[in-house]
N, C-alpha and C positions, 0 to 999 in steps of 0.2 A: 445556820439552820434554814431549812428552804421552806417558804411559805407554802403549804400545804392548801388553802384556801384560793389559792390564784387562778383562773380561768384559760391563763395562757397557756396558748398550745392544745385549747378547746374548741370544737365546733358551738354555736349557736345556732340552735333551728330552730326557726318564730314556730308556736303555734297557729292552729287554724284559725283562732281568735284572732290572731293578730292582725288589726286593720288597717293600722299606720301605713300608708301606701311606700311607704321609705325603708320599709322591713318586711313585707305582706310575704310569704313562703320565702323567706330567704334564709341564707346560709351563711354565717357571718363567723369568720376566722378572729378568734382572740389574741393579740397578738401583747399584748399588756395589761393587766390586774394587777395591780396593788392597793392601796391606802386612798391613794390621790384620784381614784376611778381606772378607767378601762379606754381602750381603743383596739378596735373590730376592723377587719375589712372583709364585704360582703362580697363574696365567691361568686355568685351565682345570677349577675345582672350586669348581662353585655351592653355597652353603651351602643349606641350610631356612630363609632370609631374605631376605625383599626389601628395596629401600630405602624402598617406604613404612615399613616398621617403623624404619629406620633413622633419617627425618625423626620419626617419633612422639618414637622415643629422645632427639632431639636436641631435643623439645617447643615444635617451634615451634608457632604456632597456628594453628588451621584458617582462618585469613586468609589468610595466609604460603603456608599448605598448597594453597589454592584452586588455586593458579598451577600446581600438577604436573601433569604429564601424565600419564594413567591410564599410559600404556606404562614411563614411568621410573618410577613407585611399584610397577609391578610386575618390573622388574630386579633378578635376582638379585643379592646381594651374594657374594664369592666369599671361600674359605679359601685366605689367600694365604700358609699357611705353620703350622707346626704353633708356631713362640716367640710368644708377645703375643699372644693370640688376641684380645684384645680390641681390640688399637690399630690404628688403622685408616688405610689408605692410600688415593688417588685416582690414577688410571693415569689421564693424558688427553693429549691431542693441545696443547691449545690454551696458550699460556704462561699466561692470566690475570693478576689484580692481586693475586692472595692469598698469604697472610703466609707459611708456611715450603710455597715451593715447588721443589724440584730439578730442572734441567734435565738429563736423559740424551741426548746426544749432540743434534739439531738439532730433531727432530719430539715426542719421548716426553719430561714431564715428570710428577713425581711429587711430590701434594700432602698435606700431613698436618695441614693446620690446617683448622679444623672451616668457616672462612669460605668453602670451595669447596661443602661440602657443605649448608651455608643457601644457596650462590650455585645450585644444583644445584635445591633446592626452590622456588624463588623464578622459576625458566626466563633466571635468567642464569650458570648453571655452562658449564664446556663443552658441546661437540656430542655430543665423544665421549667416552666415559672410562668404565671400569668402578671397583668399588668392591668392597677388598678388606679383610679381616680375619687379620690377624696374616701375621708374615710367614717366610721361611726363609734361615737365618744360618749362617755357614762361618768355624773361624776361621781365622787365616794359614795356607797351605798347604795345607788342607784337599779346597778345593774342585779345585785343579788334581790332589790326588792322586788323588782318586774319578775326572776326569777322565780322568788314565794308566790309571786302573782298569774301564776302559770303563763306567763308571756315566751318565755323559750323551755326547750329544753336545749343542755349538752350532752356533749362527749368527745372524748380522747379522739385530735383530728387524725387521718387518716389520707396520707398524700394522695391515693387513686381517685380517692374522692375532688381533691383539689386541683391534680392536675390533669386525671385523666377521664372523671367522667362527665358527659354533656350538661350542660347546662342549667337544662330544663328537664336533668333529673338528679339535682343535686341534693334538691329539698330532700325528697323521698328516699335518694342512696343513705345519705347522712343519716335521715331516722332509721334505716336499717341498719346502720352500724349497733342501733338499740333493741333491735327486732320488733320496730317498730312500722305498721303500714300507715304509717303519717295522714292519707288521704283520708282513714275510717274512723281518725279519733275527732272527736264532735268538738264542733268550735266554739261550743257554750263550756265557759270554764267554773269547774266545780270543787267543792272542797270536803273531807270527809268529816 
């Protein structure tokens, strides 16, 4: 029987309130809920890195490297959370054949073996998919309390959101999946 209460496969969108400068209007992909807590990776906060730097790191050789496209070497890589800053995740559409992949519910799978991101430089990674560094982590009960506590709301993700619209209109795309104008709801949190 499938857990009905699970997050995953949900957007997170901070409220206004939300000051914690590690979540402040971001968009944060639920990629895990269960019992044991949650882990998020936040959409919408390009680092000072692109993935050319990221293939350099990874030292493949300018052979290898030939095959990228100027447009993916220059794709921000994104801050997908303030734990593990260094370990890195692959948000893509496509299932592929690589080694430790998660499927989140039918369309969204999330990759952490390093074989998506040679498959990525090489022009046989997915179509779509961003690339994220470290991620953000809730432990049991946590995340549904911030929730009671008007700290975010959800909803049922939504891939154009993920991989196709900019950036810095992620917040506000996402709360329109709510028909919500995110910018005009008041950042003082109230209760009825």
């Amino acid at each position: 029987m499938a857990d009905t209460t699970s997050l995953a496969g949900q957007l997170l969108i901070a409220m206004p309130s939300m000051m914690d400068p590690n979540f402040h209007r971001t968009v944060t992909y639920i990629c895990e809920h269960n019992e044991n807590g949650a882990l998020g990776l936040v959409i919408n906060r390009p680092m000072d890195m692109d993935m050319g730097q990221i293939f350099q790191q990874l030292a493949l050789t300018d052979e290898r490297l030939a095959n990228v496209t100027p447009s993916l070497a220059g794709d921000p890589v994104l801050c997908g959370g303030p734990v593990e800053t260094q370990r890195g995740f692959v948000l893509h559409e496509e299932p592929g054949e690589w080694i430790t992949t998660l499927t989140i519910g039918d369309r969204i799978h999330v990759t952490t073996s390093q074989d998506v991101l040679t498959a990525m430089a090489t022009g046989d990674g997915p179509d779509r998919a961003i690339v994220v560094l470290g991620y953000a982590g809730w432990s049991p009960g946590q995340l549904e309390f911030e929730i009671a506590g008007n700290a975010w709301l959800n909803v049922p993700a939504a891939p154009h959101i993920i991989f196709d619209t900019p950036f810095d209109e992620r917040w506000q795309g996402a709360a329109g999946l709510l028909g919500i104008d995110i910018a005009t709801v008041s950042p003082q949190a109230g209760h009825a």
